[in-house]
C-alpha positions, 0 to 999 in steps of 0.5 A: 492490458493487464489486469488484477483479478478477484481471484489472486486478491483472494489468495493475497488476502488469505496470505495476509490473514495466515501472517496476521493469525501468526502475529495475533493481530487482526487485520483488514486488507483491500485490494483496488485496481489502477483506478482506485476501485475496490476488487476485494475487502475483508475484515479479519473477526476483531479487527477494528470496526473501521479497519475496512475503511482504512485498508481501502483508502491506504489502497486508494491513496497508492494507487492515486499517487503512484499513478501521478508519479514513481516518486511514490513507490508505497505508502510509507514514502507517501506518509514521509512526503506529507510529513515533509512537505505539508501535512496539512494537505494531507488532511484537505485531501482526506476530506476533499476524497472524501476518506479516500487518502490516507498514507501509512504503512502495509500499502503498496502498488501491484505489477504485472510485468511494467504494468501497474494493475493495482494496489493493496492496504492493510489495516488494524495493526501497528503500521509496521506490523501492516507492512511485515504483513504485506510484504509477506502476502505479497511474496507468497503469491508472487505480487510485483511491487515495482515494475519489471524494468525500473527506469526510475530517475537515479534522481528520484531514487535518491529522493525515494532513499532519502524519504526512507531514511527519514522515516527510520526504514532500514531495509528498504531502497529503490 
């Protein structure tokens, strides 16, 4: 069993600190297990004072999701499927976890190998620039966001594309 250590959260969250820096936005970023539970936070000076809470709970809400189902690759997917399906719920769900579920950009499951071993958050800056963040840290420090072998449903990878064209993302499909 695979496993994310403290350690490699540190050098992505140092990564992400290095592209916030570059981009002048200040940011908190959190790193969960599988489970949901909190590896490692920090919260940039300036970032919003409740940026810390929302970096784990994008990080919660896709490691909940994505364990349910590979329909959900990211936080970008999950916010569109809400939007779609019932926005509503999203908001139960929120209070029912207590802050725990929120779904927007600059999140996204961690692999090692097939193996989800955990998820990130980024929050503080416009939900596209927490994505260009993430997506930086993540290729810096050699972060998997999708399994080593996909054997996704071409189904549910049409459904995924589909989701991502809603939601105006250009740049991205399974």
């Amino acid at each position: 069993m695979a496993k994310l250590r403290a350690v490699e959260c540190r050098e992505f969250i140092k990564a992400a600190i290095e592209k916030a820096d570059e981009m002048g936005v200040p940011v908190s970023i959190a790193v969960v297990g599988p489970e949901g539970n909190l590896i490692a936070l920090e919260r940039m000076d300036d970032a919003g004072f409740v940026t810390p809470e929302t970096a784990w709970a994008k990080a919660y809400t896709v490691a909940a999701f994505r364990s349910m189902s590979p329909r959900f690759p990211d936080g970008l997917v999950i916010q569109q499927w809400f939007k779609e399906r019932n926005p509503q719920l999203m908001i139960a769900m929120a209070v029912m976890s207590n802050g725990r579920v929120a779904a927007s950009g600059g999140a996204a499951p961690v692999f090692k190998g097939n193996e989800m071993v955990g998820c990130y958050g980024i929050s503080g800056a416009t939900s596209d620039q927490d994505e260009v963040i993430g997506q930086y840290a993540r290729g810096k420090v050699g972060w998997a966001h999708r399994p080593a072998d996909d054997n996704t449903p071409a189904d549910v990878k049409q459904h995924v594309n589909e989701l991502y064209a809603k939601a105006g993302i250009k740049n991205r499909d399974l």
